[in-house]
VMD Tcl script that builds the backbone (N, CA, C; Angstrom):
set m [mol new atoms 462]
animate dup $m
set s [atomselect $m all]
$s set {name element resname resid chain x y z} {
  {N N UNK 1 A 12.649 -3.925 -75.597}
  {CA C UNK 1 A 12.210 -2.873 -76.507}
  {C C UNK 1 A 12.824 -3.146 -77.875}
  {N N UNK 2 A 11.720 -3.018 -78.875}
  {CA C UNK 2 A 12.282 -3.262 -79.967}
  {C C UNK 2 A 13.064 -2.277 -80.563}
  {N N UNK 3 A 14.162 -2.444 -81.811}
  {CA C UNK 3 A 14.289 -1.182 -82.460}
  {C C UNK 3 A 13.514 -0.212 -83.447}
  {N N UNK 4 A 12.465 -0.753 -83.841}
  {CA C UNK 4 A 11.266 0.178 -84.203}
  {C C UNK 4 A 10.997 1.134 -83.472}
  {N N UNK 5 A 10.761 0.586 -81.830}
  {CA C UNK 5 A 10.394 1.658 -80.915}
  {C C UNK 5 A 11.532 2.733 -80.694}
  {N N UNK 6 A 12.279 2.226 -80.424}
  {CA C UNK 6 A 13.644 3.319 -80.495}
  {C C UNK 6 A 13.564 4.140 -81.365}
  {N N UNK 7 A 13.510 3.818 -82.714}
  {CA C UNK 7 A 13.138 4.504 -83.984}
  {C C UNK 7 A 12.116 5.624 -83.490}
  {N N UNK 8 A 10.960 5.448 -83.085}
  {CA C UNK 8 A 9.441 5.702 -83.382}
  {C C UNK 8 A 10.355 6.981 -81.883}
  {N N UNK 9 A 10.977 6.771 -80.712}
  {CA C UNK 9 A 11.010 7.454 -79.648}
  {C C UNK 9 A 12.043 8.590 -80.007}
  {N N UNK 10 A 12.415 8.665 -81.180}
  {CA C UNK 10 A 13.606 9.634 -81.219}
  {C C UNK 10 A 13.456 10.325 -82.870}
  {N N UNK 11 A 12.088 9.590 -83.531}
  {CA C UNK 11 A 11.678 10.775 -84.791}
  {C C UNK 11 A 11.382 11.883 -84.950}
  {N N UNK 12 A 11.090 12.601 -83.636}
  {CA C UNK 12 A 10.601 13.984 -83.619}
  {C C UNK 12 A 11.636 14.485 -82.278}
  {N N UNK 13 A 12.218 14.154 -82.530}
  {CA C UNK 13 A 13.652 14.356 -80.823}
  {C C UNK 13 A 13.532 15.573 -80.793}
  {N N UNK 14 A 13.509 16.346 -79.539}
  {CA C UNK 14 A 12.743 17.692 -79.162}
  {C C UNK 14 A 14.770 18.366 -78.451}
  {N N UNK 15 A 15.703 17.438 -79.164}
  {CA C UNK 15 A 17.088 17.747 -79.176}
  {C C UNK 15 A 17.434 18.997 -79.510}
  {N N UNK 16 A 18.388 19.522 -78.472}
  {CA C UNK 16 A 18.905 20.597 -78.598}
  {C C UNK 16 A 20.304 21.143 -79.241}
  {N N UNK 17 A 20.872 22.321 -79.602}
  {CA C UNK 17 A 22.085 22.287 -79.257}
  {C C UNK 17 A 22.692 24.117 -78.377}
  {N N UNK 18 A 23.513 24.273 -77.838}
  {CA C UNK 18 A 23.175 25.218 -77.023}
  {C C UNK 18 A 25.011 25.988 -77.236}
  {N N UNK 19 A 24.822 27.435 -77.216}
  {CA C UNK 19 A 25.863 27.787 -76.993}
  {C C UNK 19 A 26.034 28.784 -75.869}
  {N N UNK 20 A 26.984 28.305 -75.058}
  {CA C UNK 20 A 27.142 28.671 -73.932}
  {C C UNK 20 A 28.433 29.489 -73.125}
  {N N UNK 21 A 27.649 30.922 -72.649}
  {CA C UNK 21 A 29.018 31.724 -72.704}
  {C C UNK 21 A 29.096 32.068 -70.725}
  {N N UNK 22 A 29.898 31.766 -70.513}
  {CA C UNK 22 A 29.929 32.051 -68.764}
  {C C UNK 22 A 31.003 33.197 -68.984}
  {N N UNK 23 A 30.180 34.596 -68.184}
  {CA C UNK 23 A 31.585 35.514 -68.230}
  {C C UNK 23 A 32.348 34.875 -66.879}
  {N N UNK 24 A 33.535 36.451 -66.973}
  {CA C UNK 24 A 34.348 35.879 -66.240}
  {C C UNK 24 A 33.889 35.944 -64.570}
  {N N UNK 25 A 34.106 35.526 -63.284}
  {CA C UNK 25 A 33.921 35.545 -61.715}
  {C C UNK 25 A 34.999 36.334 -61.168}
  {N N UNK 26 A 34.547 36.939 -60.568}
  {CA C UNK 26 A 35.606 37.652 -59.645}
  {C C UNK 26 A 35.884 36.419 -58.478}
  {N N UNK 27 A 37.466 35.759 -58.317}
  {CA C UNK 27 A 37.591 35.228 -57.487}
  {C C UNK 27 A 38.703 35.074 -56.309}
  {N N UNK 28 A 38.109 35.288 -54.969}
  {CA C UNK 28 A 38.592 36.130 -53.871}
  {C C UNK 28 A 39.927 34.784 -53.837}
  {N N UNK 29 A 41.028 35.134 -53.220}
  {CA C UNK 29 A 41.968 34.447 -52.731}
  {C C UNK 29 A 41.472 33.377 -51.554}
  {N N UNK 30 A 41.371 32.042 -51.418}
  {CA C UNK 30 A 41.297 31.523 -50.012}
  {C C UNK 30 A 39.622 31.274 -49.957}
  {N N UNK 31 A 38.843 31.870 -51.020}
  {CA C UNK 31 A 37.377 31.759 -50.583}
  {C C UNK 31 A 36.915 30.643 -52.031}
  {N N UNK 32 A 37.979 29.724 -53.150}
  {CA C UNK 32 A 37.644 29.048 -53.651}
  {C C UNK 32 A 36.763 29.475 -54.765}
  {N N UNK 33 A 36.953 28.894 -55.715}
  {CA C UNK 33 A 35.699 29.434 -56.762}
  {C C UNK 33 A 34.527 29.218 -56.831}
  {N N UNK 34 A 34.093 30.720 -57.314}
  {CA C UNK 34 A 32.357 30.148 -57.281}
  {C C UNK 34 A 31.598 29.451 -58.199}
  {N N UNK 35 A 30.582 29.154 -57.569}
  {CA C UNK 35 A 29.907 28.104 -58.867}
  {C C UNK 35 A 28.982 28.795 -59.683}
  {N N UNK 36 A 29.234 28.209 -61.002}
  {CA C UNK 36 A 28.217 29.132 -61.637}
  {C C UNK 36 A 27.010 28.281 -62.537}
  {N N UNK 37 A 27.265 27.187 -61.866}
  {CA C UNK 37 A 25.823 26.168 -62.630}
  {C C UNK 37 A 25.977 24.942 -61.857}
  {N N UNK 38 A 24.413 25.482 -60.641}
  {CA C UNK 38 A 24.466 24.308 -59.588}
  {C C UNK 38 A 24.600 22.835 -60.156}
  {N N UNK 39 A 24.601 21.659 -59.065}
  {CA C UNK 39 A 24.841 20.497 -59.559}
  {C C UNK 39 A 23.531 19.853 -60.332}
  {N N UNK 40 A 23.680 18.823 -60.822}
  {CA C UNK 40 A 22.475 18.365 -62.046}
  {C C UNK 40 A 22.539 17.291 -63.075}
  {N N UNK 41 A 21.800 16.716 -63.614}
  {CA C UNK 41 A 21.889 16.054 -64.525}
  {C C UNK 41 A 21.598 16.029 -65.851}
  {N N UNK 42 A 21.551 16.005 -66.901}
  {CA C UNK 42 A 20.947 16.205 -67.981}
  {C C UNK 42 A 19.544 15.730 -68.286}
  {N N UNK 43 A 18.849 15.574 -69.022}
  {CA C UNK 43 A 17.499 14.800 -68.581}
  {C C UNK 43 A 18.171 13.769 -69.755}
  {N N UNK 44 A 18.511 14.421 -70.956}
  {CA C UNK 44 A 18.016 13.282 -72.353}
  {C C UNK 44 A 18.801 11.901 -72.218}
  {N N UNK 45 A 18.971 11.458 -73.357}
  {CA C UNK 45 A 19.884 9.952 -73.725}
  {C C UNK 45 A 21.465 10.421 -73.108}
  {N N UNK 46 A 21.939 11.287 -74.053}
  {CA C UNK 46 A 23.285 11.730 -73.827}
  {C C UNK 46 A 23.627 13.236 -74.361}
  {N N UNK 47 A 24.479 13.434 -73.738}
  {CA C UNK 47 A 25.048 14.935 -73.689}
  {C C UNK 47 A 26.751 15.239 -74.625}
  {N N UNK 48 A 27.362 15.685 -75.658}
  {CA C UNK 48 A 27.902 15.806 -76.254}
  {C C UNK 48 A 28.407 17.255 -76.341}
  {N N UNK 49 A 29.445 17.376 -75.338}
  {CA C UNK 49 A 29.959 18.955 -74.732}
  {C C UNK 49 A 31.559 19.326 -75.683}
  {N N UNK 50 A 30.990 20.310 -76.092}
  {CA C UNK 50 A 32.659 20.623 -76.469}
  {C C UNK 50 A 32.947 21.891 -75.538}
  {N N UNK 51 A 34.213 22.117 -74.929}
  {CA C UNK 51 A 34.269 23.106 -73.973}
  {C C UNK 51 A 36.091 23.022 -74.580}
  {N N UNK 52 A 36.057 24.717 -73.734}
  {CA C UNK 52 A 37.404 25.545 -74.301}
  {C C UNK 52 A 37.927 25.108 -73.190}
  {N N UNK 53 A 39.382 25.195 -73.113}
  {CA C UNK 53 A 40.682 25.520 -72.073}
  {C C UNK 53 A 40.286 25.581 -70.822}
  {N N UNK 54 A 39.602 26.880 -70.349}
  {CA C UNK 54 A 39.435 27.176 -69.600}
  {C C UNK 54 A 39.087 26.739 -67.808}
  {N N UNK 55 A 38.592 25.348 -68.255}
  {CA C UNK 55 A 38.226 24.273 -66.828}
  {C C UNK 55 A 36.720 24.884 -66.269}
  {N N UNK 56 A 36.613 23.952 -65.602}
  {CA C UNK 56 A 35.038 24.238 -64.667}
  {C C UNK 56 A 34.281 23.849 -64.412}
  {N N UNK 57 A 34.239 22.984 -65.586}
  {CA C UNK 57 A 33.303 21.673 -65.596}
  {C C UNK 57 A 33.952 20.590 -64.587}
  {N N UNK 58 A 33.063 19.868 -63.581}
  {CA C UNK 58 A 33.167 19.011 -62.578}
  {C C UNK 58 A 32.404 17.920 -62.877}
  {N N UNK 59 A 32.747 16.737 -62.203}
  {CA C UNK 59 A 31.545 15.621 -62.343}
  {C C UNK 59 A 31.636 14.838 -60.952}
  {N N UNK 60 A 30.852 14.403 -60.454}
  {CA C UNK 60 A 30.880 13.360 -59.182}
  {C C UNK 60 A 31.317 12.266 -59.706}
  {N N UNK 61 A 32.336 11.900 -58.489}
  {CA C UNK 61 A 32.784 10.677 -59.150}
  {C C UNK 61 A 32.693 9.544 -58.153}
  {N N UNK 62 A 32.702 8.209 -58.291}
  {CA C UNK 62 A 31.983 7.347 -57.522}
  {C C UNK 62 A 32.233 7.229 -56.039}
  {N N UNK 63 A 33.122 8.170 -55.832}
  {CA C UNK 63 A 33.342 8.285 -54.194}
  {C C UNK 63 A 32.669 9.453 -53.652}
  {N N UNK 64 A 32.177 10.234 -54.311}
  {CA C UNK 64 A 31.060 11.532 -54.146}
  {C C UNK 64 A 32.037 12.775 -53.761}
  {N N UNK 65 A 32.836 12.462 -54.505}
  {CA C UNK 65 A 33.701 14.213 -54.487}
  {C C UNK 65 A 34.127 14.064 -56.315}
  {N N UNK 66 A 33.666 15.961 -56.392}
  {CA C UNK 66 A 33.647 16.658 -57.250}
  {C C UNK 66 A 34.960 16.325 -58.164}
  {N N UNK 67 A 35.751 16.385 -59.348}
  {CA C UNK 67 A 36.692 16.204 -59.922}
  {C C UNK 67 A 36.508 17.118 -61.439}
  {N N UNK 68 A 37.533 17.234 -61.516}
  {CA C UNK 68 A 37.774 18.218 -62.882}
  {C C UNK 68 A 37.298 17.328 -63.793}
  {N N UNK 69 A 36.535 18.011 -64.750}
  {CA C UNK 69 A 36.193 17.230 -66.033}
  {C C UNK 69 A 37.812 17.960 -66.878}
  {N N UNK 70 A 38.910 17.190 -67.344}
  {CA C UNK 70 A 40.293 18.260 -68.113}
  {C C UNK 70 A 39.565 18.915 -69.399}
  {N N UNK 71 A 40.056 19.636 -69.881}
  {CA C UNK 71 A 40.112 20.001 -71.406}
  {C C UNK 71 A 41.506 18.706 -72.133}
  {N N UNK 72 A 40.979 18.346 -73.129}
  {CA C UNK 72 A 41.938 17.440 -74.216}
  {C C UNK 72 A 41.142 18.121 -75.273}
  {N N UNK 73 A 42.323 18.750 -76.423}
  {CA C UNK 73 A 42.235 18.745 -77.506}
  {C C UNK 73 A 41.467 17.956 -78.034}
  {N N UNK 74 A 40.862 18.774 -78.900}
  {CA C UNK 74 A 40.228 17.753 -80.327}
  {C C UNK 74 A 39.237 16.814 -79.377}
  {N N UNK 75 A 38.586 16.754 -78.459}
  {CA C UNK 75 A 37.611 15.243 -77.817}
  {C C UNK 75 A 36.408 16.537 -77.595}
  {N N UNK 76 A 35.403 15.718 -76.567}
  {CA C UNK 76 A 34.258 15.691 -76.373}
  {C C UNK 76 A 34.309 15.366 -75.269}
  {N N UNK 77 A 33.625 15.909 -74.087}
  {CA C UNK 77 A 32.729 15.411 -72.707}
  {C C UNK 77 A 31.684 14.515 -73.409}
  {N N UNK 78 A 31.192 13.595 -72.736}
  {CA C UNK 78 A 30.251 12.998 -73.288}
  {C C UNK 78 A 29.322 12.293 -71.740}
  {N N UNK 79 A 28.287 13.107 -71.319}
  {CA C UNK 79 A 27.583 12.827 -70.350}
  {C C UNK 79 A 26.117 11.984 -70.816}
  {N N UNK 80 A 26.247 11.014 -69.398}
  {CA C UNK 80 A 24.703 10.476 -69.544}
  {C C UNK 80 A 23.713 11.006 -69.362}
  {N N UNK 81 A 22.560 10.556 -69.839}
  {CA C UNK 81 A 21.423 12.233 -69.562}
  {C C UNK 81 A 20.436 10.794 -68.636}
  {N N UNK 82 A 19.117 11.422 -67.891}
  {CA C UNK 82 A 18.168 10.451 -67.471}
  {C C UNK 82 A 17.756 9.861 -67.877}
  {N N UNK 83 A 17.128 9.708 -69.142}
  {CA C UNK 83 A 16.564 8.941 -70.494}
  {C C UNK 83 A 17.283 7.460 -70.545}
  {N N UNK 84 A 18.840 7.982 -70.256}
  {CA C UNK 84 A 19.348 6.482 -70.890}
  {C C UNK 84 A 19.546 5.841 -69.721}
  {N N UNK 85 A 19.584 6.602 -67.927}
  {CA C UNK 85 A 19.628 5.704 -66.962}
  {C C UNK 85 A 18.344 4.953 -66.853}
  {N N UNK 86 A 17.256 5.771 -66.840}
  {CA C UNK 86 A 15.528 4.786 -67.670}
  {C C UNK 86 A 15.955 3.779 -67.736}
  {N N UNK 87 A 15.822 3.916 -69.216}
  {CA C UNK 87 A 15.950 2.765 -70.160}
  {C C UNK 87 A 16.740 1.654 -70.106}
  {N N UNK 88 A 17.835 1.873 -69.172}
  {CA C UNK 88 A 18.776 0.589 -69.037}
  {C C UNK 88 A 18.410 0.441 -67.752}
  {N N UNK 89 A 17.331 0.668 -67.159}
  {CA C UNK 89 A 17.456 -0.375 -66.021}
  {C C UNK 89 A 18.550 0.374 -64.482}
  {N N UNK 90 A 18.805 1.548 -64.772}
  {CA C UNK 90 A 19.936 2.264 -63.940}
  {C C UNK 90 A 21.060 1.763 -64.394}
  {N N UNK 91 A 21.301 0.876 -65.165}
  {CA C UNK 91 A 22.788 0.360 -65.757}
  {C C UNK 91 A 24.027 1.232 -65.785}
  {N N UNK 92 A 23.393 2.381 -66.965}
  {CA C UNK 92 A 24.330 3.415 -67.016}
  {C C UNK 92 A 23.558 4.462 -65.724}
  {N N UNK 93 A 24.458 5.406 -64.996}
  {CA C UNK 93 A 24.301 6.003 -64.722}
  {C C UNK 93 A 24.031 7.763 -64.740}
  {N N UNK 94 A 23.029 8.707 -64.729}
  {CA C UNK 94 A 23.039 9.690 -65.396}
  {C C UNK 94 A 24.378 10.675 -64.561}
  {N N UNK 95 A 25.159 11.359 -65.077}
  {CA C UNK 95 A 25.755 12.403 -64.937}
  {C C UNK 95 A 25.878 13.404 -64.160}
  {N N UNK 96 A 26.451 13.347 -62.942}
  {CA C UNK 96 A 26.334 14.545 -61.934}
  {C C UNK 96 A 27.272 15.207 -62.296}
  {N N UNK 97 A 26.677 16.639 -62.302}
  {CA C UNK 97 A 27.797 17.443 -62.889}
  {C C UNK 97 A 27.638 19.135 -62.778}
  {N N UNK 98 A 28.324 19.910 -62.379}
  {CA C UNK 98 A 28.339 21.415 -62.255}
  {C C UNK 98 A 29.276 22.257 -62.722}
  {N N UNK 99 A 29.107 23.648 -62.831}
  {CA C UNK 99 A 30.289 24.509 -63.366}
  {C C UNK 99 A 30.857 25.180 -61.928}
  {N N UNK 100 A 32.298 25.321 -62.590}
  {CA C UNK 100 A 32.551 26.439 -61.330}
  {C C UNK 100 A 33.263 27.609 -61.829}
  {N N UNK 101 A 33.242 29.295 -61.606}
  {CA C UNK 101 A 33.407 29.807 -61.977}
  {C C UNK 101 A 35.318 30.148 -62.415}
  {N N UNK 102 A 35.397 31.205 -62.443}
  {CA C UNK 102 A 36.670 31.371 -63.476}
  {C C UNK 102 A 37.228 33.032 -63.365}
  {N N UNK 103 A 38.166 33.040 -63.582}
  {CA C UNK 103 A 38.272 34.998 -63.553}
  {C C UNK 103 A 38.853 34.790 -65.256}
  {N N UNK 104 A 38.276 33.936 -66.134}
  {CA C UNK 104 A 38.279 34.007 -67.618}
  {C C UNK 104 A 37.101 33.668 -67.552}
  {N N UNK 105 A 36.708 34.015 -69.015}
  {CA C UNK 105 A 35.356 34.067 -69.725}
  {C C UNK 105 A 35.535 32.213 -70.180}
  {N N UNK 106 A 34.665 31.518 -70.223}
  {CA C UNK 106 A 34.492 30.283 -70.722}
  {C C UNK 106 A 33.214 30.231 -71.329}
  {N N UNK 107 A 33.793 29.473 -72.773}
  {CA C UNK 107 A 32.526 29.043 -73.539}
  {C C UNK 107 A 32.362 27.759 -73.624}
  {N N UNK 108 A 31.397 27.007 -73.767}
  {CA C UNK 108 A 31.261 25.565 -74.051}
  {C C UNK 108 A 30.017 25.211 -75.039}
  {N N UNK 109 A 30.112 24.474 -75.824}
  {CA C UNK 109 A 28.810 23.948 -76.575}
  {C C UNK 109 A 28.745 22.428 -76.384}
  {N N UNK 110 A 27.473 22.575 -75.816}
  {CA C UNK 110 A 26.682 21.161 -75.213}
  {C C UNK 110 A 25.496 20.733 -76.914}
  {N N UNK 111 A 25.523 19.744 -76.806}
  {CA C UNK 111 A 24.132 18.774 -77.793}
  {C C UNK 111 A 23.389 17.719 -76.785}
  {N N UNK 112 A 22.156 18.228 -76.392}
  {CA C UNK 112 A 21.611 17.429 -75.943}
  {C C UNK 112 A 20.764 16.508 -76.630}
  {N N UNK 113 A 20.996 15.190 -76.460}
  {CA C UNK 113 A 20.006 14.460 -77.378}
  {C C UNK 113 A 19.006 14.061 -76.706}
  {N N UNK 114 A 17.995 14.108 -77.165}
  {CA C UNK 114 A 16.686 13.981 -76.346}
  {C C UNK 114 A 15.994 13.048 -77.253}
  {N N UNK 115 A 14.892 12.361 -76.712}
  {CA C UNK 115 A 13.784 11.598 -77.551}
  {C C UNK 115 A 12.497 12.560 -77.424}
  {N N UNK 116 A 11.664 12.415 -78.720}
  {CA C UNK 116 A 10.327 13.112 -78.663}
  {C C UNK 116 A 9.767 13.186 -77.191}
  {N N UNK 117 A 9.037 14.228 -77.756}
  {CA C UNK 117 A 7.932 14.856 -76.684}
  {C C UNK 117 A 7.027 13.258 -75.817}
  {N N UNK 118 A 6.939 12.479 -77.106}
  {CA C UNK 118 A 5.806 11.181 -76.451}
  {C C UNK 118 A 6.407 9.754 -75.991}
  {N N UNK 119 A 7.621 10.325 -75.936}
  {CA C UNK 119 A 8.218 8.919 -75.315}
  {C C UNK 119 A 8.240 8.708 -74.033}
  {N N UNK 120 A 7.780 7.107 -73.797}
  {CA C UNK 120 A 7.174 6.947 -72.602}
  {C C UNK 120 A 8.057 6.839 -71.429}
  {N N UNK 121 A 7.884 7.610 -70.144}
  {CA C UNK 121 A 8.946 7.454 -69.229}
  {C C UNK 121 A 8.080 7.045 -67.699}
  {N N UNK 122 A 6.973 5.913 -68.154}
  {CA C UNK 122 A 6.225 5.553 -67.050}
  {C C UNK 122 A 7.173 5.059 -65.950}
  {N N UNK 123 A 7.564 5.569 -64.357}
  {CA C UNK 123 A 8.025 4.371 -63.327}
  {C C UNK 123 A 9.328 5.284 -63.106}
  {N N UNK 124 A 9.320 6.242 -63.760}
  {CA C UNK 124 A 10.776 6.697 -63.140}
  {C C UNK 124 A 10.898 7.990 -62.361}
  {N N UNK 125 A 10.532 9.391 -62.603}
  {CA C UNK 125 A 10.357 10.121 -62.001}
  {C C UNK 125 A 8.589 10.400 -61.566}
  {N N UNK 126 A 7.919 9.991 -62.404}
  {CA C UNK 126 A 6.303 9.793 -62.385}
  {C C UNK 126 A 6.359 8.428 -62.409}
  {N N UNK 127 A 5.413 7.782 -61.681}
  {CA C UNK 127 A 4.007 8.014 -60.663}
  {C C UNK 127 A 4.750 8.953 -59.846}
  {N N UNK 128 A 4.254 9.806 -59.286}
  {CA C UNK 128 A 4.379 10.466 -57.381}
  {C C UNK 128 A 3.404 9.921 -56.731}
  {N N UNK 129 A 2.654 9.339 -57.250}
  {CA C UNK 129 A 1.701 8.395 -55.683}
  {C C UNK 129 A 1.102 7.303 -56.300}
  {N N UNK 130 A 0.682 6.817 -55.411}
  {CA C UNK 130 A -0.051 5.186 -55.854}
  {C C UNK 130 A -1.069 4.998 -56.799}
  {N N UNK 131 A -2.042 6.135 -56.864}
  {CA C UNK 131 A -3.396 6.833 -57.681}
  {C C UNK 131 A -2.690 7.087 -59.369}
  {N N UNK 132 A -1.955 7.793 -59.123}
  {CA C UNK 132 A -1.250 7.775 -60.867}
  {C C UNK 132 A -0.393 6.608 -61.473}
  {N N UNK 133 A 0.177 5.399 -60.700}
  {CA C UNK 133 A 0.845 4.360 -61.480}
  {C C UNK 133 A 0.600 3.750 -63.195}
  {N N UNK 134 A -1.057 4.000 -63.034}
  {CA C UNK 134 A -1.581 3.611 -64.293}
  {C C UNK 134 A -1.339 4.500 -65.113}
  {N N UNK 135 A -1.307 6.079 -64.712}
  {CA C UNK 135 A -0.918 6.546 -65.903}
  {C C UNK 135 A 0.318 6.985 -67.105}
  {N N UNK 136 A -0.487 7.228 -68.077}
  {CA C UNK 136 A 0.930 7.559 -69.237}
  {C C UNK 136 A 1.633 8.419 -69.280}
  {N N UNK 137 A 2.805 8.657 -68.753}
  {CA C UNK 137 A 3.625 9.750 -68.485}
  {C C UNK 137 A 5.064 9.924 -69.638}
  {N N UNK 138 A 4.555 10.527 -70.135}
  {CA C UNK 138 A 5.555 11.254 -71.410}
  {C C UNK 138 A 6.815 11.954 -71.107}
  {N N UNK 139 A 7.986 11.799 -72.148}
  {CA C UNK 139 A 9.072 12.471 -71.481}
  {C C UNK 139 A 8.729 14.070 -72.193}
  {N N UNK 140 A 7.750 14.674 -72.783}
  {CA C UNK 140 A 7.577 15.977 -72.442}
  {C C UNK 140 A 6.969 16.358 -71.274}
  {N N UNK 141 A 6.354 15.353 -70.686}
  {CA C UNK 141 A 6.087 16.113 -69.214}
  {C C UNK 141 A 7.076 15.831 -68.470}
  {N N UNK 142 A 7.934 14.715 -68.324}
  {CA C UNK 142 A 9.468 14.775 -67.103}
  {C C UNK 142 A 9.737 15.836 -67.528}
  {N N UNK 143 A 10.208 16.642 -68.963}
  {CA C UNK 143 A 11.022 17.872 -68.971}
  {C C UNK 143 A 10.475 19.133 -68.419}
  {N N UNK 144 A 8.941 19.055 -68.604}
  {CA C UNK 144 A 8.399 20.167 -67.625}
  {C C UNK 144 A 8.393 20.421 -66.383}
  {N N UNK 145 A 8.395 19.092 -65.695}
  {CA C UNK 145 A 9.053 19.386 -64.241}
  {C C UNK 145 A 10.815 19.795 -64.104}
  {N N UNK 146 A 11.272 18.745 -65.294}
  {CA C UNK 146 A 12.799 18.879 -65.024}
  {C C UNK 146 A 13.351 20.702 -65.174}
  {N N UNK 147 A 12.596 21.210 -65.938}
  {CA C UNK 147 A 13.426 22.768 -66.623}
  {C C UNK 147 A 12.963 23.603 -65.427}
  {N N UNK 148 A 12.596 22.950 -63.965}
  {CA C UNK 148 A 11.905 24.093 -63.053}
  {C C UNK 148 A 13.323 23.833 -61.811}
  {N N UNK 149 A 14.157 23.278 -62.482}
  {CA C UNK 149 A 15.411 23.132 -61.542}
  {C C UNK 149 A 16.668 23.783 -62.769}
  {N N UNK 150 A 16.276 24.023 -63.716}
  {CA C UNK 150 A 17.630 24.556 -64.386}
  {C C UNK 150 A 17.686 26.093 -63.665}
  {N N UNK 151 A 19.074 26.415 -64.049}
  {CA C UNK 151 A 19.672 27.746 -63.417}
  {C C UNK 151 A 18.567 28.605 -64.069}
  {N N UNK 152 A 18.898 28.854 -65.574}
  {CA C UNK 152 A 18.132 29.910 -65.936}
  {C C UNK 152 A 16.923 30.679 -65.388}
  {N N UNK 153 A 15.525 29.162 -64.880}
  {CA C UNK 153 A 14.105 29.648 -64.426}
  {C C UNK 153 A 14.113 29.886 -62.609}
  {N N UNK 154 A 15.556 30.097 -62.018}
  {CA C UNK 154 A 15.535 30.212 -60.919}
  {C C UNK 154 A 16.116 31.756 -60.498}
}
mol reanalyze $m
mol bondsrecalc $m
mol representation Tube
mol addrep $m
């Protein structure tokens, strides 16, 4: 892929930025905290989280148990979104990752970077059957399937 195309896939980037307030969980002694944003991935290129003190954020880590994402001063979480596992071939891997609740209020602000509505994401979550391979599948339609698994529309 050239860098024109890169160019041309991220001129109208349908990128977000989000501010995000989790109140606090009531949490029982012995019954562990609850979760408050099932597990998931981001869809876009990459994810650029600033988050408070507070903890909660988890990520899978290559042995498939959950681990604290810490708070450090002054940095950034910085998650892979699906877009960039695409594009490289699965190289990088996208980001498993969930919240868990808190008996404090936690805020975090995420930037999702996304590429336009028409960038092509033929072969990765579309085709679903043999009959559609040929067709052109846009990453505004992966996100229309993808936003039917976020917390919010459930």
């Amino acid at each position: 892929m050239n860098l024109k195309t890169i160019e041309e896939m991220f001129r109208d980037s349908v990128s977000t930025l989000r501010l995000l307030n989790y109140p606090p969980k009531e949490v029982v002694e012995g019954s562990g905290r609850p979760m408050i944003c099932s597990e998931h991935t981001d869809s876009g290129l990459l994810t650029l989280l600033w988050q408070d003190s507070t903890g909660g954020l988890q990520v899978l880590n290559q042995e498939g148990r959950y681990v604290d994402a810490p708070f450090i001063e002054g940095t950034f979480v910085i998650n892979i979104g699906d877009f960039l596992q695409h594009y490289s071939g699965g190289k990088f891997k996208a980001t498993i990752h969930r919240v868990m609740g808190s008996s404090k209020e936690r805020m975090s602000i995420p930037f999702f970077f996304e590429p336009s509505n028409d960038a092509p994401m033929n072969g990765y979550v579309f085709p679903r059957s043999k009959t559609d391979e040929a067709k052109d599948y846009k990453y505004g339609e992966f996100i229309k399937e993808k936003i039917k698994q976020f917390i919010e529309f459930n």
